[in-house]
FITI-905314 format. One record per residue: residue in one letter; z, y, x of N, C-alpha, C, O in turn. Coordinates in steps of 0.02 Angstrom, whole numbers. Last residue first. Layout:
N
 residuo   n_zz   n_yy   n_xx  ca_zz  ca_yy  ca_xx   c_zz   c_yy   c_xx   o_zz   o_yy   o_xx
       A      Z      Y      X      Z      Y      X      Z      Y      X      Z      Y      X
...
***
This chain:
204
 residuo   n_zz   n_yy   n_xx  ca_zz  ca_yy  ca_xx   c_zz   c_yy   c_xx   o_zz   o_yy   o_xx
       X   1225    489   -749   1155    515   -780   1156    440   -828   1110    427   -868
       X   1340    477   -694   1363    502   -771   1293    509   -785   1285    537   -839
       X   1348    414   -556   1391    363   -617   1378    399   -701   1395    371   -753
       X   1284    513   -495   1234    441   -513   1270    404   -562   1241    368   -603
       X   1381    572   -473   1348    617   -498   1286    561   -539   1256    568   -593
       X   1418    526   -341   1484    531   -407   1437    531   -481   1451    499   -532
       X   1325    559   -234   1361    468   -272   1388    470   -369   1382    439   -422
       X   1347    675   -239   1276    657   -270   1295    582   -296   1286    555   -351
       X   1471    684   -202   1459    733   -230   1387    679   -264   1395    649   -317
       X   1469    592    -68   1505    579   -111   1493    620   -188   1506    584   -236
       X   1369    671      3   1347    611     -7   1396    594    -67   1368    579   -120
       X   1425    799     18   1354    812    -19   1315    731    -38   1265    722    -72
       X   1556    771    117   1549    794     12   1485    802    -17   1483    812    -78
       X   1469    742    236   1500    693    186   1512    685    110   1499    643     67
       X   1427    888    230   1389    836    235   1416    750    207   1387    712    169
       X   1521    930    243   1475    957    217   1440    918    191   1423    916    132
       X   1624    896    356   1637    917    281   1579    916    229   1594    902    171
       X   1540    915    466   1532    845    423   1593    845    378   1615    789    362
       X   1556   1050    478   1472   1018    475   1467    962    427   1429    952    379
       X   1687   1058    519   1660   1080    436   1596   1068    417   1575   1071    359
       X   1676   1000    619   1711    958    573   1677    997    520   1641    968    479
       X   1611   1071    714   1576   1013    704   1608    994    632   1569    974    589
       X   1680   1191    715   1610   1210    674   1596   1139    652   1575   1128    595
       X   1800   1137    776   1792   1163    708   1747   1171    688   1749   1161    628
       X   1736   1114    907   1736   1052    837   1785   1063    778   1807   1019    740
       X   1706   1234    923   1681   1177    954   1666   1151    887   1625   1155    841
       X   1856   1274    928   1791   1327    898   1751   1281    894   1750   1271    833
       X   1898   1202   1049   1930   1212    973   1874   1256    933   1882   1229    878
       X   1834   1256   1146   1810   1202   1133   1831   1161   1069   1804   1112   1043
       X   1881   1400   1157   1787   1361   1148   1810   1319   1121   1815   1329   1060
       X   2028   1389   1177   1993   1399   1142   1914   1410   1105   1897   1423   1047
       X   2073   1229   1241   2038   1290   1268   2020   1316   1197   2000   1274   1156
       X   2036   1070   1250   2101   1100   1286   2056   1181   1284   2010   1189   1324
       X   2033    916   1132   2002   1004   1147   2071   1054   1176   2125   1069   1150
       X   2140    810   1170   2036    810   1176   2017    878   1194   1994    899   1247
       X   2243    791   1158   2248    829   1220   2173    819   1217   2145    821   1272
       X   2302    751   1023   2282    696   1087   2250    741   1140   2218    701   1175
       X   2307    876    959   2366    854    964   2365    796   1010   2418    782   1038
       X   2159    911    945   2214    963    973   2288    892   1022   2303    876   1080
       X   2118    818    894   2086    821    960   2125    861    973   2139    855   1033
       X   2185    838    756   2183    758    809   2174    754    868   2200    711    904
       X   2129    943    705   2213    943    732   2203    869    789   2215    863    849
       X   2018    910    669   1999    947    724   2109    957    760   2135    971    814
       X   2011    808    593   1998    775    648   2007    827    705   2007    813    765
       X   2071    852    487   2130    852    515   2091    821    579   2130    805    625
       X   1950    908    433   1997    968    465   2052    936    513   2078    966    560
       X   1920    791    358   1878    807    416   1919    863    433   1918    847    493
       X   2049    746    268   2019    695    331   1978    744    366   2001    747    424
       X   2024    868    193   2094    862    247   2076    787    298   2092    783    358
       X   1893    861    161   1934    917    186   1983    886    222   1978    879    283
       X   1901    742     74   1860    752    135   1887    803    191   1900    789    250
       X   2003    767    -21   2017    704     39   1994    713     93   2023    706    147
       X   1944    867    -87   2015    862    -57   2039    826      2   2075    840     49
       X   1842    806   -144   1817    861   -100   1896    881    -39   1899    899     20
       X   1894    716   -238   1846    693   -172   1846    743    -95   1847    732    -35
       X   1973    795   -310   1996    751   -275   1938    715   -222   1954    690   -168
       X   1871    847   -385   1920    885   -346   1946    845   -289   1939    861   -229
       X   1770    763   -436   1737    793   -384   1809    830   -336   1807    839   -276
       X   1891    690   -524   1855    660   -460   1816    703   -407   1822    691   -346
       X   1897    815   -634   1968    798   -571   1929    757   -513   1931    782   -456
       X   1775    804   -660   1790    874   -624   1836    850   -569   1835    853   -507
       X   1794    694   -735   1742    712   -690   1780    764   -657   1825    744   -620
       X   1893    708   -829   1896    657   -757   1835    686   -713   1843    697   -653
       X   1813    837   -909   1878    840   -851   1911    785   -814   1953    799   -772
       X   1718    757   -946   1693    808   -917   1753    820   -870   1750    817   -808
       X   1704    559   -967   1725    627   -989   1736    680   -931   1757    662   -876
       X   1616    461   -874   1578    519   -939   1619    576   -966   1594    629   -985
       X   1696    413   -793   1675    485   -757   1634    504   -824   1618    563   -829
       X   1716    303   -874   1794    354   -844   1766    392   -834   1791    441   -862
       X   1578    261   -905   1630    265   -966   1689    303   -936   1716    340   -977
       X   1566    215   -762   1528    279   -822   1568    275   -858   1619    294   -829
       X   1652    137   -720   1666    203   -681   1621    218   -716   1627    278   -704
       X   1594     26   -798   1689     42   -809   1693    107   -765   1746    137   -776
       X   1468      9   -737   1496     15   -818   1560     54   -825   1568    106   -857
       X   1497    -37   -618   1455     29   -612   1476     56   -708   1493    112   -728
       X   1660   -109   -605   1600   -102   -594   1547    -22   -603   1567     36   -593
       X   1806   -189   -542   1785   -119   -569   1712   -125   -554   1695   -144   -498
       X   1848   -334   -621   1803   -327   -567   1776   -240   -594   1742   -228   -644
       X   1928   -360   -712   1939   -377   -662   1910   -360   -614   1937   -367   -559
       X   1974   -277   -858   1928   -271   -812   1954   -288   -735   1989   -250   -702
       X   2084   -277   -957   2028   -338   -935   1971   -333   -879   1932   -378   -863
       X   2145   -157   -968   2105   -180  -1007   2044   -241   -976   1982   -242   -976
       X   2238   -201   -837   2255   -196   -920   2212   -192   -960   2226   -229  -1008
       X   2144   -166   -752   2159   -223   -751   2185   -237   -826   2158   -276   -866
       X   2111    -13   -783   2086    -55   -779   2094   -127   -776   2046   -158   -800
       X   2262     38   -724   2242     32   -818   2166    -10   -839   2158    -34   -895
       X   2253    -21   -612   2328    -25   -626   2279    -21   -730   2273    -63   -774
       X   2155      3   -543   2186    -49   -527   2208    -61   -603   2184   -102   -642
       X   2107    131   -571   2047     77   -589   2105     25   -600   2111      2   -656
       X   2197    214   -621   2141    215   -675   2116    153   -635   2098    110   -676
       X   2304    216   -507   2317    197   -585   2262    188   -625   2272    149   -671
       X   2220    254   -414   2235    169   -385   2245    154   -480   2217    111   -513
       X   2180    384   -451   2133    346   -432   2156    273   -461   2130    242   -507
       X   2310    446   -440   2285    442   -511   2206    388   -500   2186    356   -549
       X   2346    436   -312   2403    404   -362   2348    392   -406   2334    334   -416
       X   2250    520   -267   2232    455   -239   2280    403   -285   2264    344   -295
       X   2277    641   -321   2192    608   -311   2213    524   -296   2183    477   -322
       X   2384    641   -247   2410    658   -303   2328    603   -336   2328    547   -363
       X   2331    666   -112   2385    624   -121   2394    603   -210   2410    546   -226
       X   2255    795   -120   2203    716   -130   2258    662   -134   2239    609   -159
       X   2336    887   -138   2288    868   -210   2268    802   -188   2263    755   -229
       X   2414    897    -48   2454    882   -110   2411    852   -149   2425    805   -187
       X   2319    913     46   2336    831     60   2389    836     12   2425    786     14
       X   2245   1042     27   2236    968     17   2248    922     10   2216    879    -20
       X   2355   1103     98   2354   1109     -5   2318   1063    -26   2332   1034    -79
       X   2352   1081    207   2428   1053    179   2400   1050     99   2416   1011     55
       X   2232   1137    259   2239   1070    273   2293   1040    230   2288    980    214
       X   2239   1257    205   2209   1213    179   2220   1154    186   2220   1114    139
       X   2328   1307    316   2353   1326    242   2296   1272    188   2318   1253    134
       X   2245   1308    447   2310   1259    429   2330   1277    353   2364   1229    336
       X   2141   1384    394   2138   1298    395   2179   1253    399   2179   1195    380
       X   2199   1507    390   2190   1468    338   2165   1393    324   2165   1357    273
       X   2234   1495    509   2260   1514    484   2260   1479    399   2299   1446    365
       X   2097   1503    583   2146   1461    614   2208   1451    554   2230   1394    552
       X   2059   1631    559   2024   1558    533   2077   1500    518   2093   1467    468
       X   2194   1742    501   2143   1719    528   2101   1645    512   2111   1611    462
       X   2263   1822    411   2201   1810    408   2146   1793    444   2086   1808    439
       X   2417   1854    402   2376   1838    458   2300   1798    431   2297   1737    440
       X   2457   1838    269   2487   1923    312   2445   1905    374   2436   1957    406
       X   2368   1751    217   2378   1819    168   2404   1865    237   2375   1917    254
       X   2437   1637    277   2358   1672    275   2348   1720    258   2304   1747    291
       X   2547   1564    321   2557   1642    291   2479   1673    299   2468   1727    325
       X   2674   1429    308   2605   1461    280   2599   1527    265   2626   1554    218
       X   2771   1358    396   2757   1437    381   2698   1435    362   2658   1439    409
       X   2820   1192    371   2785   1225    410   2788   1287    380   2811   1280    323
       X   2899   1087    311   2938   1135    379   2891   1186    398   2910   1227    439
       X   2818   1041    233   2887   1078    195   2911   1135    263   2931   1193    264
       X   2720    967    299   2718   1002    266   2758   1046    242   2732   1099    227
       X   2813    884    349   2806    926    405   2773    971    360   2790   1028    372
       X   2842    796    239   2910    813    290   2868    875    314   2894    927    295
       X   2707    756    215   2745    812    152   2805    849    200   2815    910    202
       X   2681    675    313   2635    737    322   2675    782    272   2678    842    285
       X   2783    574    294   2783    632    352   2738    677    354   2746    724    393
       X   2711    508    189   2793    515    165   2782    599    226   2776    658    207
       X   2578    505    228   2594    541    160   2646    581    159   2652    641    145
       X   2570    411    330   2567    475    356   2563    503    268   2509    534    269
       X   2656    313    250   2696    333    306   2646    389    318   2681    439    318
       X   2550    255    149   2637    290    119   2655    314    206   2688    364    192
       X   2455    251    230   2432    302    200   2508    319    179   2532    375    186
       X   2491    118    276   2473    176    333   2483    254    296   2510    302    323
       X   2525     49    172   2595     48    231   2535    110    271   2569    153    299
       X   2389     29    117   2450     65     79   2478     69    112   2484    131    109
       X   2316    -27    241   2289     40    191   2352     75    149   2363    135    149
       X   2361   -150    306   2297    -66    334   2284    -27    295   2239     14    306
       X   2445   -201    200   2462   -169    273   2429   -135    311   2454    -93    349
       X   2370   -208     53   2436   -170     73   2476   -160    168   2520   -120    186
       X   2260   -243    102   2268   -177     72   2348   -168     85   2376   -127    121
       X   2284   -375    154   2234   -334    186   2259   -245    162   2271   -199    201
       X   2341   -437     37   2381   -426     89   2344   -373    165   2375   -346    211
       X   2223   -443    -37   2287   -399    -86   2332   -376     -7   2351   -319      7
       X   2131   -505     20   2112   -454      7   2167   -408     -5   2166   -348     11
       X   2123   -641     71   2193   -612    106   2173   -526     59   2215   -484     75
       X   1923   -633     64   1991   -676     67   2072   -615    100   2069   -566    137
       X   1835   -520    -29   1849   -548     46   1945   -587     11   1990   -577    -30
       X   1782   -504   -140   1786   -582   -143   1809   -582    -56   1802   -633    -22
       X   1787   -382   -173   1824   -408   -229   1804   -483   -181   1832   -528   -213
       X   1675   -353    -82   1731   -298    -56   1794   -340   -108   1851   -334    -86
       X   1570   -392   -185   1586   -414    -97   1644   -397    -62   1660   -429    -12
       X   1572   -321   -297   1598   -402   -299   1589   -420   -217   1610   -475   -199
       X   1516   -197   -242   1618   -196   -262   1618   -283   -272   1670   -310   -253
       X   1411   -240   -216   1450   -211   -154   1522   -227   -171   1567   -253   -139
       X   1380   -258   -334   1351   -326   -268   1382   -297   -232   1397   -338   -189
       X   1381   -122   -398   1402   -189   -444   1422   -250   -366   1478   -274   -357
       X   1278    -45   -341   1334    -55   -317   1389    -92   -334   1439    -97   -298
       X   1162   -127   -361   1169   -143   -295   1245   -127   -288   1281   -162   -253
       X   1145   -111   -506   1165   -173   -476   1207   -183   -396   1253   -220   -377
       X   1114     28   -504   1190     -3   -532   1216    -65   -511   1275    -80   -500
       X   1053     93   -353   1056     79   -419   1109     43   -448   1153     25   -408
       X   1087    181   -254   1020    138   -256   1005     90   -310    956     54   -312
       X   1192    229   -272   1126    287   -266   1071    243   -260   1013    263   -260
       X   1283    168   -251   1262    186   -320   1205    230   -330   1180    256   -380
       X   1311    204   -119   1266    116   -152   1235    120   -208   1182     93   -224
       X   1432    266   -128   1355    299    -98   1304    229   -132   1262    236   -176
       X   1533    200   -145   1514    231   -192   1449    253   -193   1414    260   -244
       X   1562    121      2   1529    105    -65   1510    127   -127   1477     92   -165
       X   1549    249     67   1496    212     79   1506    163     29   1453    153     -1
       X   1661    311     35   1618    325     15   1541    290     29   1488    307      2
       X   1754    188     75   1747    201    -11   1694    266    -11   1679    278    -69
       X   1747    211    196   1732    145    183   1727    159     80   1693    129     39
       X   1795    352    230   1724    340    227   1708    264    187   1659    260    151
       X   1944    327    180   1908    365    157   1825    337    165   1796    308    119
       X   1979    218    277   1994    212    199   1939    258    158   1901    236    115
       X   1948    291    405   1911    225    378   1928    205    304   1884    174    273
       X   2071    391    365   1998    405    377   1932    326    360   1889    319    317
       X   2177    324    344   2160    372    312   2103    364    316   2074    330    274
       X   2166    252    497   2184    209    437   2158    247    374   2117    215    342
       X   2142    340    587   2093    272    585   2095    242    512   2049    218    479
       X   2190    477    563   2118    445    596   2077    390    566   2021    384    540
       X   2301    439    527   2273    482    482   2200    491    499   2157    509    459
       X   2344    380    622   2369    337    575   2315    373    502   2299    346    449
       X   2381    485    735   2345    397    735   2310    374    663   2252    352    659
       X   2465    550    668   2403    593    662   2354    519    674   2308    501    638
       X   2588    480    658   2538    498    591   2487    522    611   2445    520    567
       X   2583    434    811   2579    396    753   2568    397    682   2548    351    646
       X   2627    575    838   2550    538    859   2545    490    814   2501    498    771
       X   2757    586    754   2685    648    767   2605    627    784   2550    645    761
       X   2831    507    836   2821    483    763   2754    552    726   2719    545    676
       X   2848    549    958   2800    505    936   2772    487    859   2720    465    835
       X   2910    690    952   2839    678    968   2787    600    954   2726    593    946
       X   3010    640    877   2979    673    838   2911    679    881   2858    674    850
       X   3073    554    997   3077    528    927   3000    565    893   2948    534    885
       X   3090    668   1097   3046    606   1111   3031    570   1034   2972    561   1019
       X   3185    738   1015   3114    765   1030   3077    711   1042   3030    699   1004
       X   3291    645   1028   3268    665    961   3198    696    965   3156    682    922
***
């Protein structure tokens, strides 16, 4: 049963790397596009809309990865002691962030797939474009919810890179955990300041 739970442990944190994570950057690098104007990112989403196997692509590298480290990150979420408040340390509250994130960007990510896929397709829009994300991000509280949910995802993808190197035996020592905690919250920073300004190009 231990052997069980240690693997099925690497296999979400695996799974929250490559699959999570390339999900994540790959949608901010096309949102980032929008920074070079409407067309260009219009030419990105009809490139990303015309790869072949596209529907069967998403549902086995992207939905089957994200429902399995979701279903087990909530499992281990529930089992864990959050207590920042009586122990105030770093360490502490990054594990207490890492879990409150991955309620909001999980929740971020339901309300995402429903507005473009799912109520977008219903109103005829086959192809989500630079048009159909102004008209959703012009009202003030989608907006807000998107910057929440961006900033959510980033967080718990870049915090969980620093559990990743814990849990694959990368950072052995407390330096070197210090290390690439500074690194990850670097490119917290820095990622949300690209997605943040992207977002920000859909409402001028």
């Amino acid at each position: 049963m231990r052997n069980m739970d240690f693997w099925i442990r690497r296999i979400h944190s695996l799974l929250g790397l490559v699959a999570v994570g390339g999900f994540l950057l790959e949608h901010i690098y096309t949102v980032s596009t929008v920074m070079a104007g409407p067309a260009v990112f219009d030419k990105n989403v009809a490139a990303l809309a015309a790869m072949p196997f596209l529907v069967p692509i998403e549902i086995i590298f992207i939905g089957a990865p994200l429902a399995f480290h979701a279903i087990f990150g909530v499992i281990y979420a529930l089992k864990a002691r959050n207590n920042p408040t009586s122990y105030g340390y770093w360490n502490n509250w990054m594990f207490w962030l890492q879990r409150m994130t991955a309620y909001i960007a999980f929740a971020f990510i339901l309300y995402h797939v429903w507005t473009l896929r799912i109520v977008g397709k219903a109103m005829g829009h086959q192809l989500i474009g630079y048009n159909f994300m102004h008209n959703i991000l012009a009202d003030p509280i989608v907006y807000a919810v998107y910057c929440l949910g961006l900033l959510a995802s980033i967080f718990h993808f870049t915090n969980g890179l620093w559990a990743v190197a814990i849990t694959w035996g990368i950072t052995v020592g407390p330096r070197a955990q210090r290390l690439v905690s500074v690194g990850t919250m670097a490119l917290f920073v820095l990622i949300s300041s690209v997605g943040l300004t992207a977002l920000s190009h859909f409402v001028k």
